[in-house]
PyMOL Python script that loads the backbone (N, CA, C, O; Angstrom):
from pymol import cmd

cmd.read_pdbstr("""\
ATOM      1  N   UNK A   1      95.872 -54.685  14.699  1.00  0.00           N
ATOM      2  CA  UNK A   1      96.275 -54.197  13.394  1.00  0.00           C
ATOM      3  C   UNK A   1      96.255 -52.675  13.440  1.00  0.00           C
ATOM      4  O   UNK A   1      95.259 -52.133  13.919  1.00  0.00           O
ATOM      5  N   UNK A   2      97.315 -51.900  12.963  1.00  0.00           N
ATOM      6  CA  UNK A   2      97.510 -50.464  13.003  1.00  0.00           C
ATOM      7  C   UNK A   2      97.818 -50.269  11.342  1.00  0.00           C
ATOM      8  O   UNK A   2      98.208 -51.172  10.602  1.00  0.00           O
ATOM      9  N   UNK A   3      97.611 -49.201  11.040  1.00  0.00           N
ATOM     10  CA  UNK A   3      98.388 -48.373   9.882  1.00  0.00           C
ATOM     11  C   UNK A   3      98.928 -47.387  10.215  1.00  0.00           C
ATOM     12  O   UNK A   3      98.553 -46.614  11.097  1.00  0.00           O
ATOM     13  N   UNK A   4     100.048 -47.289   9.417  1.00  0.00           N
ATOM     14  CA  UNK A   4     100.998 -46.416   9.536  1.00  0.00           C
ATOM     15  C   UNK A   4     100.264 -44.546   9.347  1.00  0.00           C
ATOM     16  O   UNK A   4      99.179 -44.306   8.818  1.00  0.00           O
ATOM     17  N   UNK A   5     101.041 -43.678   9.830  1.00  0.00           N
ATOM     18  CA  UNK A   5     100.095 -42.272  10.049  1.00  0.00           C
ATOM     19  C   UNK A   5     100.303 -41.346   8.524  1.00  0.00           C
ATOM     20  O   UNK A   5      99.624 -40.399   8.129  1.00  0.00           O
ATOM     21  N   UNK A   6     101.346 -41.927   7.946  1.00  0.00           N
ATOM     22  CA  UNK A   6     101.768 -41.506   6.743  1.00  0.00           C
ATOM     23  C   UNK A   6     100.371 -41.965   5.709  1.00  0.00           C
ATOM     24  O   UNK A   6      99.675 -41.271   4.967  1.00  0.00           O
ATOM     25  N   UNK A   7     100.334 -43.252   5.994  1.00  0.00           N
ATOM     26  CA  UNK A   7      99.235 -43.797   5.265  1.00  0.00           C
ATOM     27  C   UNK A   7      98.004 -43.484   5.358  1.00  0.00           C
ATOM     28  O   UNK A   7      97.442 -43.163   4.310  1.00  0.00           O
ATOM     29  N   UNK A   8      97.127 -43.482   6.786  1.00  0.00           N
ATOM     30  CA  UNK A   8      96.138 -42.612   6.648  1.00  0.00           C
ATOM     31  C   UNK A   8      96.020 -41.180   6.155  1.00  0.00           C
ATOM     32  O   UNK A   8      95.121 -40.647   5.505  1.00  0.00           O
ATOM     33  N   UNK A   9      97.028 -40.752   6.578  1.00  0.00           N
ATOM     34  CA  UNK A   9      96.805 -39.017   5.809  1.00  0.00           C
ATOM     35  C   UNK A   9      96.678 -39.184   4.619  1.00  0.00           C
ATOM     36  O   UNK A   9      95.787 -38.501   4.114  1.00  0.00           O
ATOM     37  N   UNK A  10      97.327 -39.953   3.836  1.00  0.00           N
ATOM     38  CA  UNK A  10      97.294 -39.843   2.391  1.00  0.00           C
ATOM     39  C   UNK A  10      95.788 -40.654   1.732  1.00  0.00           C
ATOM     40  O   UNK A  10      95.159 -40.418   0.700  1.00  0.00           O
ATOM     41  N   UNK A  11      95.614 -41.450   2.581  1.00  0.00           N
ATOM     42  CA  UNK A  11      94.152 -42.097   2.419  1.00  0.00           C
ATOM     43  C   UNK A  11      92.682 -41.085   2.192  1.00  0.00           C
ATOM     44  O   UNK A  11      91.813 -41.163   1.324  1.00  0.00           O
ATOM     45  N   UNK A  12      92.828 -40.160   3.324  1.00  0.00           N
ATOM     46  CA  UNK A  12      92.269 -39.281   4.059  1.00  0.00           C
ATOM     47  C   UNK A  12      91.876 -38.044   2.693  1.00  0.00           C
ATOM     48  O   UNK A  12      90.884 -37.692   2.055  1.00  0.00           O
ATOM     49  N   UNK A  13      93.299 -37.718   2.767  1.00  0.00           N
ATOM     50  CA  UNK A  13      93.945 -36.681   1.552  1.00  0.00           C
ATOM     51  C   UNK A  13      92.451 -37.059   0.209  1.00  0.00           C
ATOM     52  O   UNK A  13      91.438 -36.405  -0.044  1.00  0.00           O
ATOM     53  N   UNK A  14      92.956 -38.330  -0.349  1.00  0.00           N
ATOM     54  CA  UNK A  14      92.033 -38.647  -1.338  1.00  0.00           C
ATOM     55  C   UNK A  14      90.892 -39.186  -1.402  1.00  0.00           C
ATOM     56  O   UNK A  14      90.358 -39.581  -2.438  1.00  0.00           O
ATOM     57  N   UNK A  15      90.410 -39.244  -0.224  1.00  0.00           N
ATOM     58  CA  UNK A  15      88.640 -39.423   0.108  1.00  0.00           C
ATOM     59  C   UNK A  15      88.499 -38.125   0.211  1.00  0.00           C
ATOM     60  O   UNK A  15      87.286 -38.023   0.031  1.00  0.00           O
ATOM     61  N   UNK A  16      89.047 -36.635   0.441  1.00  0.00           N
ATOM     62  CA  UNK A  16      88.379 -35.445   1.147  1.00  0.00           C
ATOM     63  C   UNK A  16      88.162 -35.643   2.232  1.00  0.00           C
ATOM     64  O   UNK A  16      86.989 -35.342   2.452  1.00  0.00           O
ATOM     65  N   UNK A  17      88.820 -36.126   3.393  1.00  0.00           N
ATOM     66  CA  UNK A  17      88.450 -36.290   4.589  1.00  0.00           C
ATOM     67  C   UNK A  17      87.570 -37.160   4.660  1.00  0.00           C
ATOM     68  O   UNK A  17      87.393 -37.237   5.876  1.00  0.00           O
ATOM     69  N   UNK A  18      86.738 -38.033   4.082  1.00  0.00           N
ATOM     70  CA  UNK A  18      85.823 -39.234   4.546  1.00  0.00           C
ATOM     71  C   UNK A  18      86.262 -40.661   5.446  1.00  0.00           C
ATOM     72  O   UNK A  18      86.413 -41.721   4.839  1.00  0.00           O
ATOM     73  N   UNK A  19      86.390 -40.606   6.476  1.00  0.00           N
ATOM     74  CA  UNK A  19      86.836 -41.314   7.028  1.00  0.00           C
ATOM     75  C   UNK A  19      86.627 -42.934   6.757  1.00  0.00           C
ATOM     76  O   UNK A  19      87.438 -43.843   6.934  1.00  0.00           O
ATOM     77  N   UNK A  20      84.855 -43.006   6.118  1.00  0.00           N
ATOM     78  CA  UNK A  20      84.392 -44.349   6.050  1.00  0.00           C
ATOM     79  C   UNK A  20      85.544 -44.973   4.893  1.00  0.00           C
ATOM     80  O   UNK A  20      86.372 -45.832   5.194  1.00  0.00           O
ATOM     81  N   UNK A  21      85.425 -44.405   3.622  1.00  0.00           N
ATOM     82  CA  UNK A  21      86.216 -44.302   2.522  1.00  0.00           C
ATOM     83  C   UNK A  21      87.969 -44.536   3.138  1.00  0.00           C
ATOM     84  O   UNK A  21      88.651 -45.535   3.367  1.00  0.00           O
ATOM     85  N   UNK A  22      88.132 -43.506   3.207  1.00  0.00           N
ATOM     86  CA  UNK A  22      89.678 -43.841   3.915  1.00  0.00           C
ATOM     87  C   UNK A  22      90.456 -45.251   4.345  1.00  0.00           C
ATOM     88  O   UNK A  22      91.512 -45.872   4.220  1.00  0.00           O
ATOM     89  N   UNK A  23      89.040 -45.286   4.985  1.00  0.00           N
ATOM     90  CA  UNK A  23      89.248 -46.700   6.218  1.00  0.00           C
ATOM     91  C   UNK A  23      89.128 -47.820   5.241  1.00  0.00           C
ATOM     92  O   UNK A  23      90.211 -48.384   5.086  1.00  0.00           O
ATOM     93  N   UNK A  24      88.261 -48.266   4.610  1.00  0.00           N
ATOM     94  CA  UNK A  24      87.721 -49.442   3.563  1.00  0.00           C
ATOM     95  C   UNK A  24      88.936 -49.035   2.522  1.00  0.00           C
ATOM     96  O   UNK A  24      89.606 -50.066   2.591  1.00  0.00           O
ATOM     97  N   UNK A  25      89.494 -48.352   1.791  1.00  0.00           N
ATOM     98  CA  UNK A  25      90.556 -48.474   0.996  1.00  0.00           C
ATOM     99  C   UNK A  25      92.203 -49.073   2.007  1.00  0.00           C
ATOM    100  O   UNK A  25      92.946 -49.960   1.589  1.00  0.00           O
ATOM    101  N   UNK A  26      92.389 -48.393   3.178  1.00  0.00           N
ATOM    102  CA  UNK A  26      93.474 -48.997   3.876  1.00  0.00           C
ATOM    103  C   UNK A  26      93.230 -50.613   4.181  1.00  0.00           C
ATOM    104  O   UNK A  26      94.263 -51.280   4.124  1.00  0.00           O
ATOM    105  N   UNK A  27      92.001 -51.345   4.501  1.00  0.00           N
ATOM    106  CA  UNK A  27      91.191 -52.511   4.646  1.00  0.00           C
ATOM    107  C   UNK A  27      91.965 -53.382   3.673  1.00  0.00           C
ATOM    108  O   UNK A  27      92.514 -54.479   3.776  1.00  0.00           O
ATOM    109  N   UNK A  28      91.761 -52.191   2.342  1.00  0.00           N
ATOM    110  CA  UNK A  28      91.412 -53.225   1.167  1.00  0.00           C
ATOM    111  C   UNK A  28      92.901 -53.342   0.673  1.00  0.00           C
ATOM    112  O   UNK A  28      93.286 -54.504   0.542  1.00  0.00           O
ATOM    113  N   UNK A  29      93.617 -52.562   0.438  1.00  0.00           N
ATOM    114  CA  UNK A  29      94.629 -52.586   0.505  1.00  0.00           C
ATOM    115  C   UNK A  29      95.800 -53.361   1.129  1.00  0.00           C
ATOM    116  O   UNK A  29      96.893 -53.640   0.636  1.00  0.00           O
ATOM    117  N   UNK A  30      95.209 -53.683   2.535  1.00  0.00           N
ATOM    118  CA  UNK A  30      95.929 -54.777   3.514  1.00  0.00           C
ATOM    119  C   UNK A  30      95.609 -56.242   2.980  1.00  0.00           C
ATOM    120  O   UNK A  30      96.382 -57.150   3.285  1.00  0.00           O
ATOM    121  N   UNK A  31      94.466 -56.503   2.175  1.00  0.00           N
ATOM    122  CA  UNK A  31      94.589 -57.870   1.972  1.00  0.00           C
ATOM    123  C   UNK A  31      95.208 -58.437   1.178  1.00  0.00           C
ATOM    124  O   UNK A  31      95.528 -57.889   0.123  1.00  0.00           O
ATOM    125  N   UNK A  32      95.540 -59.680   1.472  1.00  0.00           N
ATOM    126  CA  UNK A  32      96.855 -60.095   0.716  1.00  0.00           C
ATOM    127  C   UNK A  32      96.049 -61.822   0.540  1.00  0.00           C
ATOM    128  O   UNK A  32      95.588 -62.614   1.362  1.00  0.00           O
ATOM    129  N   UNK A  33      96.237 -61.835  -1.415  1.00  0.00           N
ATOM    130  CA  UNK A  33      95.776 -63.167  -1.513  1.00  0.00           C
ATOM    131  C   UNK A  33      96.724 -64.349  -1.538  1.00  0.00           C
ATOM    132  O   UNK A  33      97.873 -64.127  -1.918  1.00  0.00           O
ATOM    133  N   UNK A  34      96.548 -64.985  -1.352  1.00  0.00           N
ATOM    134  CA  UNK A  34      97.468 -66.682  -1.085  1.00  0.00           C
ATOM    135  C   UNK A  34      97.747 -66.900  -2.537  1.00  0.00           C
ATOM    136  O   UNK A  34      96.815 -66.800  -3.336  1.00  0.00           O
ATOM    137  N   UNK A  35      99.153 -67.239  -3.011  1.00  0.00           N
ATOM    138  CA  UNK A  35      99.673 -67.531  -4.148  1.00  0.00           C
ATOM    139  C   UNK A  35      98.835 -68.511  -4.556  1.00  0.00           C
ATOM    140  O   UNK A  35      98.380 -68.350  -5.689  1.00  0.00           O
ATOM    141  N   UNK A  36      98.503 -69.464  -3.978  1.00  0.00           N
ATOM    142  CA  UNK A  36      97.540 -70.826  -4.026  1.00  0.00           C
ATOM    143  C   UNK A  36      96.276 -70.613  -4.880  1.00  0.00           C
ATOM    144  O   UNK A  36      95.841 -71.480  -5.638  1.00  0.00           O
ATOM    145  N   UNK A  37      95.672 -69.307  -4.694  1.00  0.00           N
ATOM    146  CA  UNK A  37      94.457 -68.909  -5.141  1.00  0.00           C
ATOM    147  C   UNK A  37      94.631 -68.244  -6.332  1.00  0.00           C
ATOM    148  O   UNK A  37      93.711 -68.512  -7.104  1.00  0.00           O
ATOM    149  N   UNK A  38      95.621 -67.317  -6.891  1.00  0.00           N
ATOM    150  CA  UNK A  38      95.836 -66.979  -7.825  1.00  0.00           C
ATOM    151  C   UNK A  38      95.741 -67.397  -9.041  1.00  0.00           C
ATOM    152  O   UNK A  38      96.120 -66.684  -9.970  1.00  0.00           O
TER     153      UNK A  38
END
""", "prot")
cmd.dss("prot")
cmd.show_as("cartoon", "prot")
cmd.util.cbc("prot")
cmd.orient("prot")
């Protein structure tokens, strides 16, 4: 699994550089729930 470089910068951008932050919002962002569960 990769993200795009556009996307981390802008991740990045709005943590202030916190990488932990950054990372756990791109995470969270990638998950995708099953119509089923909705």
């Amino acid at each position: 699994m990769g993200f795009k470089r556009e996307q981390v910068i802008i991740e990045l951008d709005a943590f202030n550089g916190d990488k932990n932050q950054a990372i756990a919002a791109l995470f969270a962002k990638s998950i995708v729930v099953p119509d089923n569960l909705k």
